[in-house]
N, C-alpha and C positions, 0 to 999 in steps of 0.2 A: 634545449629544454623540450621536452614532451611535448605536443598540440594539446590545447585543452579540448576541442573540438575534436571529434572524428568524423573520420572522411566516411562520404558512402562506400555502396558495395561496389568494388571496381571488376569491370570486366577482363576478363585476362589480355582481351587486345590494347588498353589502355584507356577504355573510352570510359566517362563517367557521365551522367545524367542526376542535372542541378534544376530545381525549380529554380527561377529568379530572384528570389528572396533569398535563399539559399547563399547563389553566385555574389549576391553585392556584400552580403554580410559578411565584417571583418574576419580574418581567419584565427587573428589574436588580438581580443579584446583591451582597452590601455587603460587609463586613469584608475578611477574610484569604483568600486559599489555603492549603488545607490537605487533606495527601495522604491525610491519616487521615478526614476526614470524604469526600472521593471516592469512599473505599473500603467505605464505610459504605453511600452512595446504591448503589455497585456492587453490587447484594444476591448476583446470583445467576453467578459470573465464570464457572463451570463446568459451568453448566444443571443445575447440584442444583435449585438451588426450584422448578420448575417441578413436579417427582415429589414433591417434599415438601408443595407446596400441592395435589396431586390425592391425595396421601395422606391429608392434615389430613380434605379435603373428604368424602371418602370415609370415612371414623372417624368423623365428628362426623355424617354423613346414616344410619350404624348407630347411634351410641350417642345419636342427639337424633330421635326423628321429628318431622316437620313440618323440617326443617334446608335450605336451599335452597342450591345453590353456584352460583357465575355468571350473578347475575342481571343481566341488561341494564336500564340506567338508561339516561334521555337528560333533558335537558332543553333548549328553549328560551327564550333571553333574549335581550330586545330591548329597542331605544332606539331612537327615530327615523333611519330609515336605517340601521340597523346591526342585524343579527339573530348571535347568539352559539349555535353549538347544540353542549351539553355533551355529551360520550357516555363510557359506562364499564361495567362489571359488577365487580358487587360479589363478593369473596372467598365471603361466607357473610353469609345472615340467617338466626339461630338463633331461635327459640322462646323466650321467658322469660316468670316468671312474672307480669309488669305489662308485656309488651310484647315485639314484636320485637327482636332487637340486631342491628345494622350489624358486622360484622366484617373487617377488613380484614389479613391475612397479610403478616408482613413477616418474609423470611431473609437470616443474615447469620452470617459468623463470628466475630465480635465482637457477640452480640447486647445485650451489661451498656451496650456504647456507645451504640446506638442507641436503648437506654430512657433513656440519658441524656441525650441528644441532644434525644429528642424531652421531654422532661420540663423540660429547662431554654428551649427556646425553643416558647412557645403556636404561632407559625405556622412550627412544622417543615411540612416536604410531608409528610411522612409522617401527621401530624396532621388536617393541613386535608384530605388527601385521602380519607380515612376522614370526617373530619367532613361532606364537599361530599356522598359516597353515602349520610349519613344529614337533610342538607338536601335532595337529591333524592326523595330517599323521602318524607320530610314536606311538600314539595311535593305529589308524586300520593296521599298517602293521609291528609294534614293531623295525622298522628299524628307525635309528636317521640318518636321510639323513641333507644335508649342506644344507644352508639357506643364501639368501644372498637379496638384492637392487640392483635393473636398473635404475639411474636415469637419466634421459631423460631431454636434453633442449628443452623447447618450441622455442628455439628461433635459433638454427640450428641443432637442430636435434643426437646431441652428446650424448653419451654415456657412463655411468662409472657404473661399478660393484662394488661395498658392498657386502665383505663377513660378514655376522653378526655372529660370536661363538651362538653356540646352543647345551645345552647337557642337552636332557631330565629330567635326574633328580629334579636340581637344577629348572629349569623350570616348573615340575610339583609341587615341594614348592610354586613359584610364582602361579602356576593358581589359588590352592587351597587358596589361601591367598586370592584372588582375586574372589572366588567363596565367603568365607565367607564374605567379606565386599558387595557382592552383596546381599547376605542372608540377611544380616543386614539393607542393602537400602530395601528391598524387605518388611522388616515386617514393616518399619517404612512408606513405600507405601500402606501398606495394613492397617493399623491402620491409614489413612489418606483417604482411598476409605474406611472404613464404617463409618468412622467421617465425610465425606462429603456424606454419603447417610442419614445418621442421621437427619443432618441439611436441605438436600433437601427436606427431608418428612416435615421438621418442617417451611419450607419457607412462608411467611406470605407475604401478594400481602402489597406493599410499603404504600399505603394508606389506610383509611378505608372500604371504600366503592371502588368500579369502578365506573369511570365512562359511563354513558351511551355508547356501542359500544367497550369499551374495553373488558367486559368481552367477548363477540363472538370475538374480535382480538386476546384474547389470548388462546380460543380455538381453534382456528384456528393455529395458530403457534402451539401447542400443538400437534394436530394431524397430523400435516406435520413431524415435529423433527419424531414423532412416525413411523410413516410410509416412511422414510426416504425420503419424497416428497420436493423438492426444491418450494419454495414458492415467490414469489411476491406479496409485498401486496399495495395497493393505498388507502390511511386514510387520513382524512382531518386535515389540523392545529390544534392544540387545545383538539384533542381529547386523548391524552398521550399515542402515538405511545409506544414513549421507556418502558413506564414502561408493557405495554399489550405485549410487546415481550420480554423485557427481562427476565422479569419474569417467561415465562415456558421456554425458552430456558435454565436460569440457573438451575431451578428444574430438568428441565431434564439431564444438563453438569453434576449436584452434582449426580443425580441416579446412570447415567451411566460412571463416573469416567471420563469425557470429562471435557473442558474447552472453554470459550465464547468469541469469539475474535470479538466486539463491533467496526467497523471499518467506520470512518468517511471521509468526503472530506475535512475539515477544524478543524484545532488547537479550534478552537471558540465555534465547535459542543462538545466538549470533556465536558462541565460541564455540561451538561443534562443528561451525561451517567452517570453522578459522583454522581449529584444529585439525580440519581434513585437507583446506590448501596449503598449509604450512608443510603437510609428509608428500603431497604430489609436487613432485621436481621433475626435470626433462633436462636430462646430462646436466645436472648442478644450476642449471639455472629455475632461480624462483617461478611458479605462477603464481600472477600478479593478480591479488583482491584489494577492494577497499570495502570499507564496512558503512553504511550511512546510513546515520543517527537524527535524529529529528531537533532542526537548529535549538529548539528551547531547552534540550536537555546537553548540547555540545557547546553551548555558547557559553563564554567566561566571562560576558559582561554582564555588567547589572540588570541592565536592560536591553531584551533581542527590537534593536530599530538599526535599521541597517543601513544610515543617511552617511556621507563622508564626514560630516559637518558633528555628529553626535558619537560614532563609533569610530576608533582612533583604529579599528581592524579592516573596516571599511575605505579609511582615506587613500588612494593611491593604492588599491589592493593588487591590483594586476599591473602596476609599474614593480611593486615588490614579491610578488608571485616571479617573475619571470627573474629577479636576480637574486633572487635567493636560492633555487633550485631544489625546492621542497619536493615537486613531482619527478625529476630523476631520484633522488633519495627515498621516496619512500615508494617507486616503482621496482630500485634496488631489493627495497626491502622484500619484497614480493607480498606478504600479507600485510597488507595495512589496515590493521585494527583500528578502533577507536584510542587508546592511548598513543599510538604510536601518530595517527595524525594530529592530536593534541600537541604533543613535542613538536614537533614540524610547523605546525602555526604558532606556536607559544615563540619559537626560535626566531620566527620574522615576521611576529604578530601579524598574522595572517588569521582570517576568519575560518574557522577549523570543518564547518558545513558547507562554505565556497570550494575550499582547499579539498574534501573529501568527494564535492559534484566533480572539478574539476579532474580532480585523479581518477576519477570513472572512468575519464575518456579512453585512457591507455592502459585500462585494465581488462584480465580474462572474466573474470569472477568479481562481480558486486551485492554486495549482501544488504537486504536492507529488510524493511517492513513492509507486510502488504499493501500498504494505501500507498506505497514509489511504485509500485507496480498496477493496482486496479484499482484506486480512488479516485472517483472524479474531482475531488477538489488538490488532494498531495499527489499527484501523479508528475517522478519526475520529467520534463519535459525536454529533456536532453538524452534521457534514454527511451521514450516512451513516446515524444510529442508526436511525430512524423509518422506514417505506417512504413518510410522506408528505414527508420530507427526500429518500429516494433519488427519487423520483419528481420532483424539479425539477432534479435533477443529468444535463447531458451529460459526460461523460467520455471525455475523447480519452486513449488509451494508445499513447504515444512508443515504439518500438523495441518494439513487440508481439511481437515473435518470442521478447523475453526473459521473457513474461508465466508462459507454463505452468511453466517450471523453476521460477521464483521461486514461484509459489503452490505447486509441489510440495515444495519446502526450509517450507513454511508447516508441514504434513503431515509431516515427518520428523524427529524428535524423539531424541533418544539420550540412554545416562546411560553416564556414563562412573566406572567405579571409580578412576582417578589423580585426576577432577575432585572424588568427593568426598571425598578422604582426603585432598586439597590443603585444602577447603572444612572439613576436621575441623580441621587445624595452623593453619589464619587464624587470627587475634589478633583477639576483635569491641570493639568501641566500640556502647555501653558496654561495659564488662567488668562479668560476673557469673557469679559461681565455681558458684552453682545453673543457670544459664542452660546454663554451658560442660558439667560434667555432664550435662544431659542432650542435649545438642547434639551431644556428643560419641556417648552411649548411642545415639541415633536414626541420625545415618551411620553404625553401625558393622552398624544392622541392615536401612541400604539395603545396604548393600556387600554381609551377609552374602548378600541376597534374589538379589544380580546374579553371585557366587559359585556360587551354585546352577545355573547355567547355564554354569561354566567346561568348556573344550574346543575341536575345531577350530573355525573358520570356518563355519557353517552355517546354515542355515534354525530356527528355533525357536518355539514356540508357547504362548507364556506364559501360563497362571492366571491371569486379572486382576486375582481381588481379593486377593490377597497386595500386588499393588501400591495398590491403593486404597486396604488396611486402611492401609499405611507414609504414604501422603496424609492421611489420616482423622489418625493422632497427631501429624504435623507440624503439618496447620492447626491441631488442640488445641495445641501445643506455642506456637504462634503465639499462641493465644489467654491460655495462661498466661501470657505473656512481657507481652501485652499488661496482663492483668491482674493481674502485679506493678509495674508502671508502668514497664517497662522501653520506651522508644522506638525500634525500630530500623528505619534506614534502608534505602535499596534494597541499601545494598552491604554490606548485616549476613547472615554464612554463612547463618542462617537462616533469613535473606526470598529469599536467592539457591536455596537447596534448595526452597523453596515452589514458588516460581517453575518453575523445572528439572521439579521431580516432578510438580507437579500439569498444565506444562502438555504432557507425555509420557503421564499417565494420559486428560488430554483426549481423546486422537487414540487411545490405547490402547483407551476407550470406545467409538469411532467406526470400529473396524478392517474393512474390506471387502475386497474382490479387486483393486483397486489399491494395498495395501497389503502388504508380505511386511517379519516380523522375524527380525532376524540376531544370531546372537552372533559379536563382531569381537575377537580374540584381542588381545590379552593380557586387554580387560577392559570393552569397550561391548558394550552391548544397542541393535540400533537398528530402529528403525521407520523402513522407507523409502515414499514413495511414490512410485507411478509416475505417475498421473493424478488433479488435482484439480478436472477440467472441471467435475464435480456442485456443485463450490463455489463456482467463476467463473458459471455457469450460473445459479445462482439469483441472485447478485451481479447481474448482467446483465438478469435478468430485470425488477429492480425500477427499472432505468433511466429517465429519458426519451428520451437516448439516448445512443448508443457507437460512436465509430468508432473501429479500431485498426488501428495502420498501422504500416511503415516500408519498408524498402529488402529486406528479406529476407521474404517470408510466402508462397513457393510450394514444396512443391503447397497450392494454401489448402483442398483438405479436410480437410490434416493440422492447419492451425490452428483450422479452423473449429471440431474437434473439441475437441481440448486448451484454446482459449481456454473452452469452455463454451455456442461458439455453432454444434450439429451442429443446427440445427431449420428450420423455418420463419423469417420474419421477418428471415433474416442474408442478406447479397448481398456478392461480392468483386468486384474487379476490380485489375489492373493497368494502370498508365500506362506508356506507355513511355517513354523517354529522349527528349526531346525536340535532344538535342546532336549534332550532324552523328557519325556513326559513323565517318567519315574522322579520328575528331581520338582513338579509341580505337582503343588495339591489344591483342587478347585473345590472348595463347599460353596452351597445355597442353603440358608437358614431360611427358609418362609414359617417359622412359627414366631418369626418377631417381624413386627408391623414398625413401618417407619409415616404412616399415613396418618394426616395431621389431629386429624380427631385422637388420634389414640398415641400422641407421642407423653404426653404427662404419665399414662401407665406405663409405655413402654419403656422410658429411659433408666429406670432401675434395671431392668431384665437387660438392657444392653450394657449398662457395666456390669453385673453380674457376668454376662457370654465372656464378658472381655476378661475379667478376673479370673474365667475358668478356666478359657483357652489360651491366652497369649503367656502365661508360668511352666508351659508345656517343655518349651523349651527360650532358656532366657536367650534375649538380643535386640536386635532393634529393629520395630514394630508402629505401621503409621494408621490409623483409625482415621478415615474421610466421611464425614459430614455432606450431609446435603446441603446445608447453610450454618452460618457461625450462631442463627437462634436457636437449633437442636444444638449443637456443640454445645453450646453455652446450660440448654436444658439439661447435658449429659453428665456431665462436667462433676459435678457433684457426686454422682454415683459411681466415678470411677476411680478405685480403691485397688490399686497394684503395688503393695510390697515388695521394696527390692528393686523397682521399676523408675527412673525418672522421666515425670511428664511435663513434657513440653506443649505448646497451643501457641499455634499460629494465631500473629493478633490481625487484629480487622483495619485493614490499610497499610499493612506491613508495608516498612520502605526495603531496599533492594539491600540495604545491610543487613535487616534482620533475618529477613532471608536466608543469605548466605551462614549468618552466623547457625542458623536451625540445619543448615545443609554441612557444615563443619562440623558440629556437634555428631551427627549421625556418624559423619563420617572416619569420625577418630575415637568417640565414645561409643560402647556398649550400655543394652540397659537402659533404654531408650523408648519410652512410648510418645508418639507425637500425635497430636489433638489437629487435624486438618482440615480443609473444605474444598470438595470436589470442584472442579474447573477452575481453583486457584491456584498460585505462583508455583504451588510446592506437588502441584497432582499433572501438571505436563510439562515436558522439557525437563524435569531432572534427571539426575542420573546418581545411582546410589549403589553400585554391585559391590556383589559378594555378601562379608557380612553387616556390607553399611544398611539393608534393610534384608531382612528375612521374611518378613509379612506384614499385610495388608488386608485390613477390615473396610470395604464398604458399606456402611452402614444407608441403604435405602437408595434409589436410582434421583438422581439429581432433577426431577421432572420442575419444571418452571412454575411460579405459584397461579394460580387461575385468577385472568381478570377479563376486564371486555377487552382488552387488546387482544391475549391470547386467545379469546372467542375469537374472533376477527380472523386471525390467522388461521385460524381451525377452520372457518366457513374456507376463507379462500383455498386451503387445499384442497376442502372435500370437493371442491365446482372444480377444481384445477384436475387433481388427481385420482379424486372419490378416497382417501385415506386423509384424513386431514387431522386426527390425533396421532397416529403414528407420525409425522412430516412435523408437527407444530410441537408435539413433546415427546412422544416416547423416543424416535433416533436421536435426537439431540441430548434427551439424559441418559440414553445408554453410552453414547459418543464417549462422557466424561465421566460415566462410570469406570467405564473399560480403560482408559486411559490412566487412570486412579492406580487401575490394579496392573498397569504395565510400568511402575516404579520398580516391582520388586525380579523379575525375573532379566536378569539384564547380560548374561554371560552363560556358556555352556556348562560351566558348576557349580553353578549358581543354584542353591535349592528353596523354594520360598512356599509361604501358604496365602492362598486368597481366598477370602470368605467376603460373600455376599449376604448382607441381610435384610431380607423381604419377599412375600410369596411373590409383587410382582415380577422378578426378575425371572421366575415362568413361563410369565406371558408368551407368546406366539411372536408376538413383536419385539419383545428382549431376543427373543429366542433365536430370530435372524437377525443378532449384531452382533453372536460371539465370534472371537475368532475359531478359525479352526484347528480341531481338534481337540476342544476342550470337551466336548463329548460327543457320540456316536450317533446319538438320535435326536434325542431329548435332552435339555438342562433339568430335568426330572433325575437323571443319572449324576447329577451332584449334589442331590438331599441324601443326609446320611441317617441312619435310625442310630449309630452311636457313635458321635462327633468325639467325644473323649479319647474311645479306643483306638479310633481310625488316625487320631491325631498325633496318635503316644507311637502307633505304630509306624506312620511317616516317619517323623522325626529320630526315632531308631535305625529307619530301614537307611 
């Protein structure tokens, strides 16, 4: 069977370098899943322990002299050809009266669990890793000093000691047992790094040929990975971004023993990446992807609680993982999609989100969403936790231009008073009438804390630990619950208000000058942020490396910035369209206004433009909206015989979707009603004559409120432009995106019309791509639309 783990980066002489946490932890996990012991290892969610163990250290170096905090250990272990070098510092070695003691800090909010935990099983990690820094020790000083646990509540600050039995001897049987089954991971690591330099050398580009511009795209990636240069790239639709970047980034992951983490903004984008590793083969053997899908939308049970006791996919997962041989199977497979890992866990009821982390470990290429890559809260921590895991990771970021909003919705956080007096009338499972008491007591004195702040619309500056202390009784609250043996799952009001508060107080901790809060009438407090470069930024920092691309990223100082990569070491470039310019036709309408004052006149005049121009010549034709309340304004006035209209509806599920995407795709005769920056304006793909043209009707600019104020002051302090940064490049972003549906193939011939003077602007004006005109987007208003349009479409 597969490791589910991966080994680190080994040195060609054979040596490898293990923190000790690392070294003690099993190499193949056994029994159950279970969400309750995850959360146990999870000591520190909110960066408490960290000031909790420099507090410990600091009390106990006053109240013990001779007391030592963070001491550096290493050891090396060797066996023929193979050198193991241990490293760690120790919490505390305290003074006692017959000897030093090894002290090792452990916090948790459940701290009664984890003295059970570690009590009922001798090689808990928590155990053996206290015991490894008291065998270290008795290695450099041959003295066998006592060894013991501090475990610390997070949640008042309590205190309990664990002496752990420690006698060298028998101990050093254990390491050595634990050195050989390293040895043995180590050659099976190694005979896996020159079978994947093998197949890199043998990597064959997916298609026959390139196409025009990809080979210079994938030179270009090429030389960046090389030179460790952070890359931004701007390509136009059509021209096969993924397969001109994946391609030398994998060659280069397989060289240099790294791995590709393909990271998208939508579920949707994921079969383009699928599609490009399913054609890259290396002499017939597959490269290996998994695709990984966010447990709540992969799970087949009723309910995502992931206890042995409640999920029957849970019980004994990794006793049935290992004989069932789902990861040879679907490593066989090479691209392991999301259906095909469904099969594979359906087959030996296997949890299909365990089963797809799992298969990560021994794959080239892992596809997932951006928040497994740069969210502080969904960041996987199997490919991502370690800097010596981020350090073998390239990361390509699909549709980059969507990256800064999304990390900035990571950063804005709100509590809503309807959410939790909704959250007070829920009904919980279990039911318990002491539970609901005080559940009830504890929302009544969030609401009262958000209360405090009722009034208009405005900027506010909240006390923080009023909110801390309301975090401080819930975790407690949590922890009685626990420790009446009450179970509660993710969707218990409870763990939902945990959740909510604690991770509002996180960012409420961390508040800067990218940050401003509001009170929003009737009854939210919200933390907005405008920029979370600082946090892409260090993300970024720990790479191998990063290219991020797509069809919109100019001006790229504005992305350079917001992705996190304003430094040294970052290069952009643009491609340009490689597709005869003859076969696109770019109008700008600025005599129809799409500016909200003037949308009641306007919308007759825009299905009028639409009834005149889109009969020119028949086929299929998509009209994007700024929002679905002009669409819905429009809608009326649009009067196309001979035409079938279609309209994206508002909350579209992923069937319907597809079904509007089928429709184009097989039907002619086709107008569709749509809304810029949704499902159907990025990430699709529509060539030839499944769309011919594309009407943006007005620049997608965000509607004005005091948040967007907010944002607008802080770039003007940040950057001196603070409407171009807060609205114009983000609605030209998913304008331009809108109108890169139609041009998607070398003969491919489409029209795009733009309607609104401001798409003029100076500031639209550096986000076209190039070569859409020569000077000015003044050189796409035409004095006779009619003619110019009768004459394309002949020509």
């Amino acid at each position: 069977m597969l490791p589910l783990r991966p080994e680190p980066v080994l040195a060609p002489d054979g040596a490898l370098s293990l923190p000790v946490r690392a070294f003690v932890a099993p190499l193949e996990p056994s029994g159950s899943l279970d969400a309750r012991l995850a959360s146990l290892a999870d000591e520190d969610p909110l960066s408490l322990g960290a000031r909790i163990h420099a507090r410990i250290q600091q009390r106990l170096q006053r109240e013990q002299p001779g007391a030592v905090c963070e001491v550096p250990v290493r050891a090396e272990l060797a066996r023929p050809g193979f050198t193991c070098l241990v490293r760690g510092r120790i919490d505390l070695v305290l003074p006692g009266a017959s000897g030093a003691i090894v002290e090792e800090i452990k916090t948790g909010f459940r701290p009664a669990a984890i003295l059970q935990a570690v009590q009922a099983d001798p090689e808990h990690p928590f155990a053996l890793q206290a015991r490894m820094y008291a065998w270290m020790r008795w290695r450099e000083t041959g003295a066998a000093e006592r060894c013991r646990l501090r475990v610390v509540s997070l949640l008042d600050d309590t205190e309990v000691l664990l002496e752990l039995p420690f006698d060298p001897v028998p101990f050093t049987a254990w390491v050595e047992a634990r050195l050989q089954a390293r040895h043995e991971a180590f050659l099976r690591a190694r005979a896996r790094t020159l079978e994947r330099r093998e197949l890199g050398a043998a990597l064959a580009f997916p298609f026959p040929e390139p196409r025009p511009g990809q080979a210079g795209l994938a030179a270009q990636v090429r030389r960046a990975l090389e030179g460790g240069t952070r890359l931004l790239l701007q390509a136009p639709t059509g021209l096969g971004k993924t397969a001109a970047i994946l391609f030398p980034a994998l060659a280069r992951a397989l060289d240099q023993d790294q791995q590709v983490f393909y990271a998208t903004p939508r579920n949707s984008q994921h079969e383009v990446a699928e599609d490009c590793v399913r054609r890259l083969r290396t002499q017939g053997h597959p490269v290996r992807s998994v695709t990984v899908r966010a447990k709540e939308r992969v799970c087949p049970e009723p309910e995502v609680n992931c206890r042995p006791d409640v999920c029957p996919r849970a019980n004994l997962y990794y006793d049935r993982l290992k004989a069932s041989g789902a990861l040879d199977a679907l490593a066989a497979l090479g691209c392991a999609d999301t259906a095909a890992i469904a099969r594979e866990a359906d087959r030996s009821l296997l949890c299909p989100f365990e089963l797809a982390l799992d298969a990560s470990a021994a794959a080239d290429v892992v596809i997932g969403d951006y928040n497994y890559a740069f969210s502080p809260g969904a960041t996987l921590g199997r490919l991502f936790g370690d800097p010596e895991d981020s350090a073998r990771k390239i990361v390509l970021v699909d549709e980059a231009h969507n990256l800064p909003a999304r990390a900035a919705e990571w950063f804005s956080p709100a509590l809503d008073i309807p959410w939790l007096e909704a959250l007070r009338r829920q009904r919980a499972v279990p039911p318990s009438p002491a539970l609901r008491r005080r559940l009830t007591s504890q929302v009544r004195r969030c609401v009262q804390l958000l209360q405090s702040f009722e009034g208009g619309h405005r900027v506010v500056r909240p006390e923080p630990q009023p909110f801390f202390g309301e975090e401080h009784r819930i975790g407690r609250l949590l922890a009685w619950a626990a420790g009446a043996g009450l179970e509660l799952g993710p969707q218990h009001p409870l763990t939902e208000l945990y959740h909510a508060w604690a991770g509002f107080c996180a960012v409420l901790r961390d508040l800067g000058d990218p940050h401003v809060v509001t009170w929003i009438p009737p009854g939210r407090l919200q933390i907005t942020c405008a920029d979370a470069s600082s946090h892409l930024a260090a993300r970024m920092a720990t790479l191998a490396g990063a290219v991020l691309f797509s069809a919109t990223l100019k001006p790229f100082l504005y992305h350079q910035r917001l992705n996190g990569l304003d430094g040294p070491g970052t290069a952009s470039a643009e491609v340009p369209s490689p597709f005869p310019p003859a076969n696109r036709k770019v109008l700008v309408v600025p005599q129809l206004s799409t500016l909200y004052r003037a949308r009641a006149r306007e919308a007759p005049r825009i299905g009028h433009f639409l009834q005149r121009v889109l009969p020119l010549r028949f086929g299929n034709y998509v009209v994007f909206f700024t929002s679905f309340e002009m669409l819905e304004q429009t809608l009326p006035h649009v009067q196309l015989p001979g035409f079938r209209l279609l309209v994206q509806p508002r909350r579209a599920t992923q069937r319907q979707i597809e079904a509007i995407l089928d429709d184009l795709r097989t039907s002619r005769g086709i107008v569709l009603l749509a809304v810029q920056g949704g499902s159907l304006a990025e990430g699709v793909d529509c060539p030839g004559e499944a769309l011919i043209g594309c009407v943006v009707v007005g620049p997608p600019l965000p509607p004005f409120d005091l948040e967007r104020e907010e944002i607008r002051r802080y770039f003007d302090r940040r950057y001196g432009c603070g409407q171009a940064y807060a609205s114009t490049y983000p609605a030209a972003a998913r304008a331009f995106q809108a109108a890169g549906r139609v041009i998607r193939a070398p003969e491919d011939k489409g029209l795009l019309v733009f309607l609104d003077p401001r798409f003029l602007d100076p500031e639209f004006a550096a986000c076209y791509p190039e070569g859409w005109f020569a000077d000015s987007p003044r050189e796409l208003v035409s004095d006779s639309i009619l003619a110019e349009l009768r004459a394309f479409w002949q020509g």
